[in-house]
Backbone bond lengths (Angstrom), bond angles and torsions (degrees), N, CA, C in turn:
res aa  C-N    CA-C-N  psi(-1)  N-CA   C-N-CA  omega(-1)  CA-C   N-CA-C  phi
1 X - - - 1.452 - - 1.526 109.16 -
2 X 1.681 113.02 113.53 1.320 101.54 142.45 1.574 143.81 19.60
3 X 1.491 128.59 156.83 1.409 111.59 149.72 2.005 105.58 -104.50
4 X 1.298 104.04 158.70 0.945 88.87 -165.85 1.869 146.29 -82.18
5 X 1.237 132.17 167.77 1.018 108.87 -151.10 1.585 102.78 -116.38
6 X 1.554 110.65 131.53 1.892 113.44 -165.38 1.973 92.81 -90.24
7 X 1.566 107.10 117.32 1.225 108.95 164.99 1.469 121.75 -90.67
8 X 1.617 118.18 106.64 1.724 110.76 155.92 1.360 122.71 -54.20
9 X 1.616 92.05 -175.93 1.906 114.33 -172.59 1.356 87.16 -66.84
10 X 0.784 136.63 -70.26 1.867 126.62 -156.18 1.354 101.14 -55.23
11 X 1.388 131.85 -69.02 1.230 117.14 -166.41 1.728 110.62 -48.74
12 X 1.069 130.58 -35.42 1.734 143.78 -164.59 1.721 86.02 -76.10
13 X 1.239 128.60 -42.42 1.193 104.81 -161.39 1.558 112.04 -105.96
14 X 1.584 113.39 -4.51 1.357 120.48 165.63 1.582 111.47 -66.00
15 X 1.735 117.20 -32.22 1.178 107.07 177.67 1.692 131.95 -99.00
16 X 1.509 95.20 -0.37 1.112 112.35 171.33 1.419 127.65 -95.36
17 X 1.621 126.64 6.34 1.340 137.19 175.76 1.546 101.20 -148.56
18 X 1.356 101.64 99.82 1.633 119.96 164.27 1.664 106.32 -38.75
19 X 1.556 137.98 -57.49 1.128 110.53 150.86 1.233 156.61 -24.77
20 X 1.380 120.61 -25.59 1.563 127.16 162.69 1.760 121.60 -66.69
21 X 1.422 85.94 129.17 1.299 101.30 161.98 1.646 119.46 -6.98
22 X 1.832 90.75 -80.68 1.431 100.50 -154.80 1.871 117.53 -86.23
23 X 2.300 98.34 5.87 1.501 118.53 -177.38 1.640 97.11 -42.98
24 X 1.310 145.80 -41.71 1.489 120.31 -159.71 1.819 105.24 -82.82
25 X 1.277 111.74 -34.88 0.989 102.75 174.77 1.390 123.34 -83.73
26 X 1.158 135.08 -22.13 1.500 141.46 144.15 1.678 99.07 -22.46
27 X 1.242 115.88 -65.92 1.242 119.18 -150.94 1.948 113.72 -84.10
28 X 1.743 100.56 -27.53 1.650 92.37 159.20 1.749 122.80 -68.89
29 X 1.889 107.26 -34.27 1.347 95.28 169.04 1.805 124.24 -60.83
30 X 0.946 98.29 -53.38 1.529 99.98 179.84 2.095 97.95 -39.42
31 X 1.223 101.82 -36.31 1.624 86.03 -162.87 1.985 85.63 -80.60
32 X 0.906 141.45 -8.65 1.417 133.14 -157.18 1.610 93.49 -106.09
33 X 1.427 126.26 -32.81 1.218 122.23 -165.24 1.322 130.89 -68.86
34 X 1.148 137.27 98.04 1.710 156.87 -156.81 1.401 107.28 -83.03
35 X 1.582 134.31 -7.75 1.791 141.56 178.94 1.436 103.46 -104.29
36 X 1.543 85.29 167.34 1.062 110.78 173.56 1.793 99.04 -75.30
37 X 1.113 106.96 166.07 1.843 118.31 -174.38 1.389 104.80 -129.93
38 X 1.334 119.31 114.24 1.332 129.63 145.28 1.512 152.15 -81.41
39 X 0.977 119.37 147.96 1.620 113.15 178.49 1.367 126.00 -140.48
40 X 0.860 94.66 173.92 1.701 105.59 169.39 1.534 141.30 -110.64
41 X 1.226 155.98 125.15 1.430 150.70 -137.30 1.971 81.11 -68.27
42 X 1.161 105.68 -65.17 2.006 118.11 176.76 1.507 101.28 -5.10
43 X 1.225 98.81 -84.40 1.763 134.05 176.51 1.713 99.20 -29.86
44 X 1.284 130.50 -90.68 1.201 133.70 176.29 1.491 134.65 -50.10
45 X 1.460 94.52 -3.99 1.394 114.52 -169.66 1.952 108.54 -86.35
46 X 1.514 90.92 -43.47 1.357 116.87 164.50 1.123 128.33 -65.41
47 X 1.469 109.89 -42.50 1.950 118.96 178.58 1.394 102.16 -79.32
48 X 1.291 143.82 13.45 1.362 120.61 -151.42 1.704 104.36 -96.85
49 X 1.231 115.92 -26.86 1.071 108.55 -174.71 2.050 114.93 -111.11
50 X 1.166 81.86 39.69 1.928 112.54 176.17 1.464 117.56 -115.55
């Protein structure tokens, strides 16, 4: 395993709304990503209603 990798608001919300821009590539990393994933209360605080 990897070391691990800290996810921001953009990345969380690129893969969480098929409308975004950067949703396809959001969604090949997530399939490429080999770590553990981190966050922040900030981060989730923001995506929550996405």
């Amino acid at each position: 395993m990897n070391a691990p990798i800290f996810l921001d608001t953009g990345y969380i919300l690129a893969l969480l709304n098929s409308r975004d821009e950067f949703h396809s590539l959001a969604l090949q990393l997530a399939n490429e990503i080999d770590s553990r994933l981190i966050t922040g209360q900030g981060a989730l605080f923001v995506s929550r209603d996405f």
